[in-house]
C-alpha positions in Angstrom: -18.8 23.1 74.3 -16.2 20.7 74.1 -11.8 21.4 74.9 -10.4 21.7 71.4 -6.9 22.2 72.8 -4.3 20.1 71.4 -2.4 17.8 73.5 1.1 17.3 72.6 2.7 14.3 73.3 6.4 13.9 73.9 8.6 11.0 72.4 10.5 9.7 75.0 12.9 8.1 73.1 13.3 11.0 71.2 14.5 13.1 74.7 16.4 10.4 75.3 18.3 10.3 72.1 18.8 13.9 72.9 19.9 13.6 76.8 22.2 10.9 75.8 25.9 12.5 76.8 28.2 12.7 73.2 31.1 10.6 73.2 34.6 11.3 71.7 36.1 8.6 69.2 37.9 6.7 71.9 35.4 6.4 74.4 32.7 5.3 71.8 35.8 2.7 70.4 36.5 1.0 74.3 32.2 1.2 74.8 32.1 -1.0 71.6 35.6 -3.0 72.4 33.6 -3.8 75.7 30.6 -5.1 74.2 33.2 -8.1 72.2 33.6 -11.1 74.8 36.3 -12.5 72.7 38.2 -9.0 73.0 37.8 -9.0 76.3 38.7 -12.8 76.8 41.5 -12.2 75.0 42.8 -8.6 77.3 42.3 -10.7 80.3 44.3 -13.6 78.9 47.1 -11.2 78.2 47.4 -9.6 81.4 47.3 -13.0 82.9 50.1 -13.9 80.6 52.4 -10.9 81.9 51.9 -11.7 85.6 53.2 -15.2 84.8 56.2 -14.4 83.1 56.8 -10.9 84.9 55.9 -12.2 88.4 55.6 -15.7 88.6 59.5 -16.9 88.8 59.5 -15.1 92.4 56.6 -17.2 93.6 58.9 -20.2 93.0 62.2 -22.1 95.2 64.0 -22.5 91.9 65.6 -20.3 89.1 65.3 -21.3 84.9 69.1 -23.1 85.6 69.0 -25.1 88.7 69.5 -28.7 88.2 68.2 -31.0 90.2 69.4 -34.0 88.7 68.0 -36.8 91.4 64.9 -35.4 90.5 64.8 -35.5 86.5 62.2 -36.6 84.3 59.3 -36.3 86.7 55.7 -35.7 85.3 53.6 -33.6 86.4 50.9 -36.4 87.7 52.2 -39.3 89.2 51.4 -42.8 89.4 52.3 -44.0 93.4 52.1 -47.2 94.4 50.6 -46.7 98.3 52.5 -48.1 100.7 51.8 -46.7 104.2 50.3 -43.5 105.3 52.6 -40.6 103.7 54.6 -42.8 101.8 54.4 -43.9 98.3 56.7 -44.9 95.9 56.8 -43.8 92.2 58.5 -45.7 89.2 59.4 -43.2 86.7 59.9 -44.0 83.2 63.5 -44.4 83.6 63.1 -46.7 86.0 63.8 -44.5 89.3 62.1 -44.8 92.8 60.8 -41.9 93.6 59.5 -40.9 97.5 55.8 -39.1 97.4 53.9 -37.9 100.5 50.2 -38.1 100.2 49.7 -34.9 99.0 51.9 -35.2 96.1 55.6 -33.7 97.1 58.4 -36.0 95.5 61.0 -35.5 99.1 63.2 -38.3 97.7 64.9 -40.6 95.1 66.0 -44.2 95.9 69.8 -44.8 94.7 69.8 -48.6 94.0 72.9 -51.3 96.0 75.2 -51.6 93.2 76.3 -54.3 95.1 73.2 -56.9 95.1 71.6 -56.1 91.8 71.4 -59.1 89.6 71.6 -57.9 86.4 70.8 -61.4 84.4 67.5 -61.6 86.2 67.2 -57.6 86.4 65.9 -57.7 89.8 67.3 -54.2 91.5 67.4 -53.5 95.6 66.7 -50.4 96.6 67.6 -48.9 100.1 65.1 -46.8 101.9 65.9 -45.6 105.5 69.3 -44.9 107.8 72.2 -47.0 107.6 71.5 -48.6 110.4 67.6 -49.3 110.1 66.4 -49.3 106.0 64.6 -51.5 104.7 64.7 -53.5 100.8 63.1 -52.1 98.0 62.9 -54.9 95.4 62.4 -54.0 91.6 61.9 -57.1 89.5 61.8 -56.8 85.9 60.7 -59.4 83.9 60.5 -59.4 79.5 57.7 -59.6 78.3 58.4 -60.7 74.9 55.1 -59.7 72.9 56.5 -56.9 70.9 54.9 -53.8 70.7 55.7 -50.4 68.3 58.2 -48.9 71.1 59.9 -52.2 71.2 59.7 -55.4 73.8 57.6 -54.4 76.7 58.7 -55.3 80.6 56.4 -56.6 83.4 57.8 -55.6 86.7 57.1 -56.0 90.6 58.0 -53.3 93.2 58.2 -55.3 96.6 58.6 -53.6 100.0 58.4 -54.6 103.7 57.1 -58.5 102.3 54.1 -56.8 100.0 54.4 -57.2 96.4 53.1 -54.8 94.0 52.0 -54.9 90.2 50.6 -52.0 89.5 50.2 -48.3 91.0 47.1 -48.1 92.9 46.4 -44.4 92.8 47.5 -41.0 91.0 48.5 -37.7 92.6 49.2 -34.4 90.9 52.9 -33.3 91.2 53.1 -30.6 93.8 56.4 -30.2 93.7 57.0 -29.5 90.1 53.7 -29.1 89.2 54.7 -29.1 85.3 57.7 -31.6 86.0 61.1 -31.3 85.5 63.0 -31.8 82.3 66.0 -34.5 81.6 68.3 -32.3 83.5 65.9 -32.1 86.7 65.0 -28.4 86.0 61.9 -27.7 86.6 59.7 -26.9 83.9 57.2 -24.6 85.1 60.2 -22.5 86.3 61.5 -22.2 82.7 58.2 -21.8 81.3 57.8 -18.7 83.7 61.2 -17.5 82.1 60.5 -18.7 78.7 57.4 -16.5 78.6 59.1 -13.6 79.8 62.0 -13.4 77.6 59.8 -14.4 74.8 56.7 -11.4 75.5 60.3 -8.8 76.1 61.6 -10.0 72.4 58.1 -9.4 70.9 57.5 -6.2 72.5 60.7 -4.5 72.3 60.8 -5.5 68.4 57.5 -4.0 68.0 57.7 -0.9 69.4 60.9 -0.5 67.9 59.3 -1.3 64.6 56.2 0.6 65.4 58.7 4.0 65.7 60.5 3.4 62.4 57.7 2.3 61.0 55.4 5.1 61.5 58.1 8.2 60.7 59.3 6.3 57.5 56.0 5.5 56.7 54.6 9.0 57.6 56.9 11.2 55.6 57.3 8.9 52.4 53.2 9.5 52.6 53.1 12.8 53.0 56.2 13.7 51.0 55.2 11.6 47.5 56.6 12.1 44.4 60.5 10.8 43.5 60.9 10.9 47.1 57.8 8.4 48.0 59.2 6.4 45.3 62.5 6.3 46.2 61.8 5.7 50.2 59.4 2.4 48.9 62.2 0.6 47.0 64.6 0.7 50.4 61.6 -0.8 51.9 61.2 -3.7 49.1 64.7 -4.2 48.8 64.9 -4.9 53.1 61.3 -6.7 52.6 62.9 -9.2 49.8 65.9 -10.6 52.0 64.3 -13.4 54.5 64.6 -12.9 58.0 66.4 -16.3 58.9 69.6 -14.7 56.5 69.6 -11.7 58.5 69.9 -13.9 61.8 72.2 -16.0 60.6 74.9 -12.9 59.3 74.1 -11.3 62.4 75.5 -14.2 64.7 78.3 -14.4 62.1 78.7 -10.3 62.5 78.3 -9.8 66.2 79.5 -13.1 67.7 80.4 -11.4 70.8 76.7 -11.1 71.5 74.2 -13.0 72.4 71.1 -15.0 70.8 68.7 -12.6 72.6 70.1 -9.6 70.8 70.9 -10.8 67.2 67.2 -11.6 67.1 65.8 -8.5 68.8 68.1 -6.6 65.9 66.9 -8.9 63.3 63.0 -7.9 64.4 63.5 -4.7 64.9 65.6 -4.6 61.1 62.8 -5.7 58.9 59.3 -6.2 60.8 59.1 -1.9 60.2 58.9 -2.3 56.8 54.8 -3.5 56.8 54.1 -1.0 59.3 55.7 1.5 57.2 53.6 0.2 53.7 50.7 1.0 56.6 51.1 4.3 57.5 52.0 5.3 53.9 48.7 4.8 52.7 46.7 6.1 55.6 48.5 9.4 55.0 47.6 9.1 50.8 44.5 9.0 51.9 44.6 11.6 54.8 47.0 14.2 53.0 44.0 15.1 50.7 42.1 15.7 53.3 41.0 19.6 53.8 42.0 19.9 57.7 45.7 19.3 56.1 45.2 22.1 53.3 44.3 24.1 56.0 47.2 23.7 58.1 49.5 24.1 54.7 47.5 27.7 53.9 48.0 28.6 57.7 51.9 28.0 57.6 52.0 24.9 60.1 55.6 23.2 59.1 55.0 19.7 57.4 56.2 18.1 60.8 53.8 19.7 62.7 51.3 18.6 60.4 52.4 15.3 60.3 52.6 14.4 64.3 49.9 16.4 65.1 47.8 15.8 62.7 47.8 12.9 60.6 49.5 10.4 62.6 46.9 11.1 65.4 43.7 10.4 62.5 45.8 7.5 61.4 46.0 5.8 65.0 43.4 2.8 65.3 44.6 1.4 62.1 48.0 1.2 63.6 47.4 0.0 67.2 45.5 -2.7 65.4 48.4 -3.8 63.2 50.9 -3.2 66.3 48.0 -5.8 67.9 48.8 -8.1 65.3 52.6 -7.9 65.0 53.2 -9.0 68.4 52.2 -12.4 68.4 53.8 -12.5 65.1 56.9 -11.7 66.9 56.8 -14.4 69.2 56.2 -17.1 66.9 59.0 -15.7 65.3 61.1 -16.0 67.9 60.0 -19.3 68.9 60.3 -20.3 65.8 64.1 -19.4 65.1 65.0 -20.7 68.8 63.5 -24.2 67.8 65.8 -24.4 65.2 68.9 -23.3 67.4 68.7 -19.8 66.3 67.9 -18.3 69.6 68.7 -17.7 72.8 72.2 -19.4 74.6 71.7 -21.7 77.3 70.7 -21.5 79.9 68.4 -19.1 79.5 65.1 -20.3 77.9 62.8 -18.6 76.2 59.7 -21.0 74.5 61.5 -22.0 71.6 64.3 -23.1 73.2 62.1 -25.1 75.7 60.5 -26.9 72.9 63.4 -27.9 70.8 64.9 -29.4 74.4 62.1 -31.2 74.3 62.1 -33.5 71.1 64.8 -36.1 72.3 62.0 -37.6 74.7 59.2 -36.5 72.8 57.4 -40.4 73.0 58.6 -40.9 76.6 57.8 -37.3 77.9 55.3 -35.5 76.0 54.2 -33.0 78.4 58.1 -31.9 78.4 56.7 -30.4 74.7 53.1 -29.4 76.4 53.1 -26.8 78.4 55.4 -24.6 75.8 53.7 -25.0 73.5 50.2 -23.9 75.0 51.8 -21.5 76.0 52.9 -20.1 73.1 49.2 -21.1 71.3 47.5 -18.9 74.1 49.7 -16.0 73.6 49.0 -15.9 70.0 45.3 -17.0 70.3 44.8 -13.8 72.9 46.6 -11.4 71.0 44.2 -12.2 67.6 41.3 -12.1 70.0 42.5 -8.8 71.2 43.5 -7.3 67.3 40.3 -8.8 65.7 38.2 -6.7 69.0 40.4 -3.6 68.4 39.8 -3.6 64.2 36.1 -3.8 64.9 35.8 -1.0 67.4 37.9 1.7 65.7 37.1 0.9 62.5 34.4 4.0 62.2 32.6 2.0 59.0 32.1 -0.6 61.3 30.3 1.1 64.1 26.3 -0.3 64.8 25.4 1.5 67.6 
């Protein structure tokens, strides 16, 4: 007689459905922040970007204000002419002989004799050695009288030890200033170091400051509604209506005992609140009906218990993303009203300030304009990556798995 016992088989997907440990909002949020390389691009760019402005000025032998003026206008790759083992020569722009070791590292300028230059036939000697055993660097311009957009062009020689050269035979990155140095000889990399810090400081300072005011304001005209809901919204449109640039510009005339720095860290921290505030107010409309809050009122909890410990807590991933998003807003800000001479004094420099010093040689020097800007463009690009990873992860309507 045959078994007529039922087998049962087990799903194992089903036990492991079941075995799979729960997870509270904010771990399920970073598993699915994770999962976005962008995001995660992004988070690494930004810690990156704090280690260079935090840390990186103490890995250098300069400070954002030393001049080093025998040394200005240097690019950050050079064209040498080779002349002997460790010694090159490199005509700048300007027309100065610079001394370059092999490996890159400007040592020296050559001052030209002011004595046999021939001025007619601009032909310049240069001095290279001791006083008592140099040898003649000869420069030897000639016009070249084809006209080109930036003017009349110039052939020129560069003869040393009886060897005449035409043109630079090789190219050698600049490990000395290995971003240049500016019209002033300060190097740039230096600045930028500074620029980035004083520029990230601004932004954050501003936007916690504004995430504080923003959030209470926001929180209680909310919760509150009514007359006072109404009333606490037209302060906010009335602030929101005046532009920022007006509020800088009455602030320097106010305060002029203070700096740039702190007339635009009061100007940010003045009216970027107010779209935080517009934020919170409607995540607590929506929250406020809510019954966990009806609960609370029935139960006696005071309204500013219910509203710290309660709503502002349910309303958190909407707000870390906008706080996301308001910090590279703040720097371009900043930038921004330091390009136009709004900013910081010198000779501090934040990234503004480094790229409007930078437009008076813009054709002759463009990396001068470069490396602030990219700057600027990565801090903004990392901080979107970063917001855009953060709006899909604790956005719960947004969750796949």
């Amino acid at each position: 007689m045959a078994d007529k016992r039922f087998v049962f088989i087990k799903d194992n997907k089903e036990d492991m459905e079941a075995s799979r440990p729960s997870l509270t909002y904010w771990q399920d949020a970073w598993r699915r922040l994770k999962k976005n390389k962008l995001a995660m691009v992004g988070a690494f760019t930004i810690v990156m970007v704090l280690l260079f402005g935090i840390f990186g000025p103490s890995t250098t032998d300069y400070s954002y204000s030393d001049q080093l003026n025998k040394f200005k206008n240097l690019p950050p790759r050079l064209e040498i002419f080779h002349v002997e083992e460790n010694l090159n020569f490199h005509l700048s722009n300007d027309y100065n002989i610079f001394l370059v070791t092999d490996k890159g590292e400007v040592y020296d300028r050559l001052e030209p004799d002011k004595n046999q230059r021939d001025m007619i036939n601009k032909i310049y000697i240069y001095k290279y050695g001791t006083e008592d055993n140099f040898e003649e660097v000869v420069l030897d311009f000639s016009y070249n009288l084809l006209p080109t957009k930036q003017g009349y062009d110039y052939d020129f020689t560069i003869e040393y030890d009886g060897v005449v050269y035409t043109q630079p035979n090789d190219k050698v990155f600049n490990r000395t200033f290995p971003f240049g140095t500016d019209d002033l000889g300060r190097d740039i990399l230096t600045r930028v170091m500074y620029g980035t810090r004083i520029s990230l400081m601004i932004a954050f300072i501003a936007t916690l400051v504004n995430l504080l005011i923003g959030v209470v304001y926001g929180s209680i005209s909310g919760f509150e509604g009514g007359k006072i809901d109404e009333f606490m919204m037209r302060i906010v449109d009335i602030i929101n209506s005046v532009p920022l640039m007006l509020y800088v510009i009455l602030l320097m005339v106010t305060f002029k005992e203070n700096d740039g720095l702190t007339n635009i860290i009061i100007a940010l921290s003045t009216v970027y609140w107010v779209s935080m505030a517009r934020l919170v107010r409607g995540q607590m409309l929506a929250l406020k009906e809510q019954e966990f809050v009806l609960a609370a009122s029935v139960i006696g909890v005071p309204k500013y218990k219910i509203i710290f410990r309660h709503l502002i807590p349910n309303a958190m991933g909407p707000i870390i993303v906008s706080m996301t998003m308001m910090i590279p807003s703040a720097v371009f800000t900043e930038a921004f009203l330091s390009f136009i001479g709004l900013g910081v004094s010198a000779p501090q420099a934040s990234l503004g300030t480094l790229a409007n010093n930078s437009l008076s040689g813009l054709l002759t020097y463009p990396y001068q304009l470069f490396f602030p800007a990219l700057t600027i463009a990565i801090i903004i690009l990392a901080f979107n990556f970063l917001g855009d990873g953060l709006r899909d992860a604790l956005d719960p309507r947004l969750r796949k798995g």
